[in-house]
N, C-alpha and C positions, 0 to 999 in steps of 0.2 A: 052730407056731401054725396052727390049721387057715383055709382060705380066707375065713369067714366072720369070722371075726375081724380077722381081715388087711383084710376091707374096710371095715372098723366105723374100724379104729385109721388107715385111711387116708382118713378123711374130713377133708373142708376144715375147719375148728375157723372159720374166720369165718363159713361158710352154716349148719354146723351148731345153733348158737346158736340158744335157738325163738324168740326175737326177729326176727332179723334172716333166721334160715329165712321165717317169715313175709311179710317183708319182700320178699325173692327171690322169693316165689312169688307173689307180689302181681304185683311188676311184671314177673315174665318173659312171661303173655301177652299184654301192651299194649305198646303201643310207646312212651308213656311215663305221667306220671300227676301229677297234683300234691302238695302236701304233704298238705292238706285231709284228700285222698279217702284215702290211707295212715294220715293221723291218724287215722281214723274206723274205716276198716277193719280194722285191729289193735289200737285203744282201749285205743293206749300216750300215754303224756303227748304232752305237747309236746321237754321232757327226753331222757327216754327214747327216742322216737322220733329226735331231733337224733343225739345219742350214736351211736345203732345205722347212723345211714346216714354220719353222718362215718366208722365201721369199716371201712363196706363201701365208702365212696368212697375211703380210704386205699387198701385192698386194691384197686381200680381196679375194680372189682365193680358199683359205679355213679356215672353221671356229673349231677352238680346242675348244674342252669340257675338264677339267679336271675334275674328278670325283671318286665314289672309288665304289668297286664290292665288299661289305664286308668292310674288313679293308685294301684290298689292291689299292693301286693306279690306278688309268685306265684312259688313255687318250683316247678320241675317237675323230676321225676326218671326217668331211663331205666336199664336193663341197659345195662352196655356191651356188645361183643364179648365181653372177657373173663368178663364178669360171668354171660354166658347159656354160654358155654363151662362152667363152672367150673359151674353150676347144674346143666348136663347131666351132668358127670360125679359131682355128686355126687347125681343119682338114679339114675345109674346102677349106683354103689356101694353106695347103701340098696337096690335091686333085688336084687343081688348080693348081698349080705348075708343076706337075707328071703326 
């Protein structure tokens, strides 16, 4: 298998996703973000949005705060460590790749 391949077939399968790739690249330049601003900025459901970050919160990928701003609800969401580790290597395998 030549190298390019090899780095295609070695991509994370949880970042890779164009959901939740989205997702990653959202939050890897903030330090963190609320639900809100990601529901809005990927104009994925509510569903769908839920789904995709429970994946990457399984995967340790990102860490949910649930909290309240007043009396109202507020989710916030960060990268973990892992989650920006794991973000870096897999641009650096689509680099490698392309």
């Amino acid at each position: 298998m030549n190298e390019k391949l090899r780095a295609i077939s070695q991509l994370d399968r949880v970042i890779h996703e164009p959901g939740r790739l989205m997702i990653v690249s959202l939050l890897f330049p903030v330090e963190q973000c609320d639900f809100l601003y990601l529901l809005n900025a990927t104009e994925m459901n509510k569903g769908n949005l839920s789904s995709h970050l429970s994946k990457l919160e399984e995967a340790g990928y990102v860490q949910v705060e649930k909290t309240y701003r007043g009396k109202v609800p507020l989710t916030l969401l960060r990268l973990t460590r892992n989650g920006r580790v794991a973000f870096d290597a897999y641009r650096n395998r689509m680099k490698s790749a392309f």
